[in-house]
C-alpha positions as CSV (number, residue, x, y, z in Angstrom):
1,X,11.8,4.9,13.3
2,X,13.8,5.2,9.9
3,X,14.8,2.3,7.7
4,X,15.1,1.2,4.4
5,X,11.6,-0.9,3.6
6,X,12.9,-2.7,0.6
7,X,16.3,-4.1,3.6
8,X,15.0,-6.9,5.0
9,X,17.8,-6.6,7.4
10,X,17.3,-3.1,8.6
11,X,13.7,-3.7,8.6
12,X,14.4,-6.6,11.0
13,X,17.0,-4.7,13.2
14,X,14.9,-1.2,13.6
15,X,11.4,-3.5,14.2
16,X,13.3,-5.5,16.7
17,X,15.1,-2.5,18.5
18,X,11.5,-0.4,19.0
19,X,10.1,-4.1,20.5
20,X,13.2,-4.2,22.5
21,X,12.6,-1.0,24.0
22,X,8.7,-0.9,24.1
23,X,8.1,-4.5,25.8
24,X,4.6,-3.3,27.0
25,X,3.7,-1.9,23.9
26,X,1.9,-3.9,20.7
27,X,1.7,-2.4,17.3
28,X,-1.9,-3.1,16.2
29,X,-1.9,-0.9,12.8
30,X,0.4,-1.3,10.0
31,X,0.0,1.3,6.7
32,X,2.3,-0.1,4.2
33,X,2.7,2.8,2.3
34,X,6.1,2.5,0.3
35,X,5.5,3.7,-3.2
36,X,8.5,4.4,-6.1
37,X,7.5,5.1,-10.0
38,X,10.1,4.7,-12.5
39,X,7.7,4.8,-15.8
40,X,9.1,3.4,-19.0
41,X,7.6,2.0,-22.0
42,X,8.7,-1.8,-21.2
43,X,10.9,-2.3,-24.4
44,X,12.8,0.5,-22.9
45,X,12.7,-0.6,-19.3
46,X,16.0,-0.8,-17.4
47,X,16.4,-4.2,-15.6
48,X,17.1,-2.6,-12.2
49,X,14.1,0.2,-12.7
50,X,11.9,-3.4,-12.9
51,X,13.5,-4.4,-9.7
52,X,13.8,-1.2,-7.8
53,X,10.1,-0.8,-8.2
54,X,8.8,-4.6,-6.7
55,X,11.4,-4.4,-4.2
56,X,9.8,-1.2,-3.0
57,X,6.6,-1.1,-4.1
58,X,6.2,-5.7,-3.5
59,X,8.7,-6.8,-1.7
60,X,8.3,-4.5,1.3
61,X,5.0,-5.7,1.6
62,X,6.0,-9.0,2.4
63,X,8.9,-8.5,4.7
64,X,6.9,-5.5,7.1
65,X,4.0,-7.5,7.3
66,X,5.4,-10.9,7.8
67,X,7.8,-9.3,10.9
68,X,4.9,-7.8,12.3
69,X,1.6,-10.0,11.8
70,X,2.8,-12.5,14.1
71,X,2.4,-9.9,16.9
72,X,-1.1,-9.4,15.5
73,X,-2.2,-12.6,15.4
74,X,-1.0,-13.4,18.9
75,X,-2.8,-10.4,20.6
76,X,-5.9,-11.9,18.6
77,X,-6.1,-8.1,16.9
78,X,-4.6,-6.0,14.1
79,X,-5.5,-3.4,11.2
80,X,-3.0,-3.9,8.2
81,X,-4.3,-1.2,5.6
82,X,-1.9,-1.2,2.0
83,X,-2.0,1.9,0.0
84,X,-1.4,0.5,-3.7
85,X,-3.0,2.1,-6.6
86,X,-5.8,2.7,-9.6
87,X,-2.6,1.3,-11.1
88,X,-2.4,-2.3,-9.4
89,X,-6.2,-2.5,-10.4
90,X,-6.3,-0.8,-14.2
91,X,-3.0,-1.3,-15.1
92,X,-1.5,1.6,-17.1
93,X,0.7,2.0,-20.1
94,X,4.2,3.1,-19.1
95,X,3.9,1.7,-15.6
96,X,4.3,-2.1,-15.9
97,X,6.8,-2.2,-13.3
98,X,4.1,-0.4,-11.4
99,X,1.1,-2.0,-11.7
100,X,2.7,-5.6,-11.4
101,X,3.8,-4.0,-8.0
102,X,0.7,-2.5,-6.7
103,X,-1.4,-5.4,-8.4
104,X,0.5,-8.3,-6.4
105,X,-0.2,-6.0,-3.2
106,X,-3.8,-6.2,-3.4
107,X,-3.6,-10.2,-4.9
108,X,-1.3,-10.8,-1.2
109,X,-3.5,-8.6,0.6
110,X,-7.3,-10.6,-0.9
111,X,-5.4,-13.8,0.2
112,X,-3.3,-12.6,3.6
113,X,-6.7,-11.3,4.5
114,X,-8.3,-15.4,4.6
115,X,-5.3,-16.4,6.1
116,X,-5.7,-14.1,9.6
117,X,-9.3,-13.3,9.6
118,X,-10.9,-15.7,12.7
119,X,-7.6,-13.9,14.5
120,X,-9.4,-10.8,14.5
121,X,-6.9,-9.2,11.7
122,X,-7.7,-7.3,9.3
123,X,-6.0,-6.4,5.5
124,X,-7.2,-4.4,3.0
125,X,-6.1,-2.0,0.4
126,X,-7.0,1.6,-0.6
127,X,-6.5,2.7,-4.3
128,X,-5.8,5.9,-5.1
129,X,-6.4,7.3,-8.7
130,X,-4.8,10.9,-9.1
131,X,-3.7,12.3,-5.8
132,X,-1.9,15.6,-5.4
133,X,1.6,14.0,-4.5
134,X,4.7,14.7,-5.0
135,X,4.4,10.9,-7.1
136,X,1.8,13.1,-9.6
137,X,3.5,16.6,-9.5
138,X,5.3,16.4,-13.0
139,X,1.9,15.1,-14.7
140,X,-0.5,17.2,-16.2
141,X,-3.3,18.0,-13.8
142,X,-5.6,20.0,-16.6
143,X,-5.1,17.0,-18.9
144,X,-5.8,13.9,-16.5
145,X,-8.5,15.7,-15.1
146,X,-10.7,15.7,-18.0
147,X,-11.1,11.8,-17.5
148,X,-12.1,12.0,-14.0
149,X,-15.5,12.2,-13.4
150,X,-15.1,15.0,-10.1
151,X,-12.7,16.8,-13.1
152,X,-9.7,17.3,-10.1
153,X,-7.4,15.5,-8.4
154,X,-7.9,14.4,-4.8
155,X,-5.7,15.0,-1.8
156,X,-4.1,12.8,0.7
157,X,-6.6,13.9,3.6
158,X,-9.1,12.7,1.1
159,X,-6.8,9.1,1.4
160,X,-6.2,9.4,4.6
161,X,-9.5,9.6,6.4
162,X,-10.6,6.1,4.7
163,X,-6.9,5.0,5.8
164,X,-8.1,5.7,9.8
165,X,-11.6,4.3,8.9
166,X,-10.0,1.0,7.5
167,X,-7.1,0.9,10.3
168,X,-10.2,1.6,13.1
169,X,-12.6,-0.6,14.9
170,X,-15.4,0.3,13.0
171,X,-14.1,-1.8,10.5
172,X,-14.1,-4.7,12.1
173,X,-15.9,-6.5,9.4
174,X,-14.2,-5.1,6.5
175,X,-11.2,-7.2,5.1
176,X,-9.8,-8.0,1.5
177,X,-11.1,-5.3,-0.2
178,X,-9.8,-2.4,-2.3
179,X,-11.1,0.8,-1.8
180,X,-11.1,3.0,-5.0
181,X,-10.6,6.9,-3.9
182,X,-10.5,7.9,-7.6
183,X,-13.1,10.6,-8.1
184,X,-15.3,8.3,-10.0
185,X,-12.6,7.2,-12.6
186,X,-12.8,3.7,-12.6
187,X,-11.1,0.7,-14.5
């Protein structure tokens, strides 16, 4: 399934489509996992760079999650895991756009998470720090890596295997949290 997460409207269509043609079929794990940087000091940030990053990064959020959690709350179970950043947590210079982004991700998540927890639904965040991506290619690995404790990046199997725990049933009594996978580099 392919559409544009910051189109409400294709989001809506191609969601509406696979339930269409799957009407046995639930979806019980969403990874919102949309991520854009466009880094600028912000006295030099471009009005549509501002926008273009909460519409993909924010606003995404919203309109995936409130299409599908309905579903979720329904079939009295769901795992909604968000992958925001050390970013949304820290803040860093050059990133407003970005860390207002990824910061009202885990703020929606802490209080989506009271909303549809007696429903058996979970929501909670992981936070990457440096990850080998192509979102950290251009930065300078030997650099960054002297501030991190493990001195390297991670990887996204590293992110991904507390991705499956969090979207599992063995974390049935885990929600609103933010799990830091940082290598010890913390805010």
């Amino acid at each position: 399934m392919k559409f544009d997460v910051s189109n409400p409207d294709e989001i809506r269509a191609s969601l509406d489509k696979w339930k269409e043609s799957n009407p046995e079929s639930v979806i019980e794990v969403l990874i919102n996992n949309a991520g854009i940087r466009k880094d600028a000091l912000i006295m030099w940030m471009k009005d549509e760079d501002w926008k273009d990053v909460l519409n993909t990064n924010l606003d995404s959020f919203y309109y995936i999650t409130k299409h599908l959690v309905q579903d979720m709350i329904v079939n009295r179970y769901g795992r909604i895991v968000n992958v925001v950043s050390l970013s949304g947590i820290k803040g860093l210079p050059g990133q407003t756009n970005y860390s207002a982004a990824k910061g009202g991700v885990i703020a929606a998540s802490k209080a989506l998470a009271q909303e549809i927890a007696k429903k058996n639904v979970t929501v909670n965040c992981v936070a990457p720090g440096f990850i080998k991506t192509d979102m950290t290619q251009e930065l300078e690995e030997k650099d960054l890596k002297r501030l991190i404790p493990m001195s390297r990046f991670g990887n996204a199997e590293e992110v991904a295997d507390v991705v499956a725990f969090l979207a599992s049933p063995k974390a049935s009594y885990v929600t609103g949290e933010v799990v830091s996978i940082n290598g010890g580099l913390y805010t």
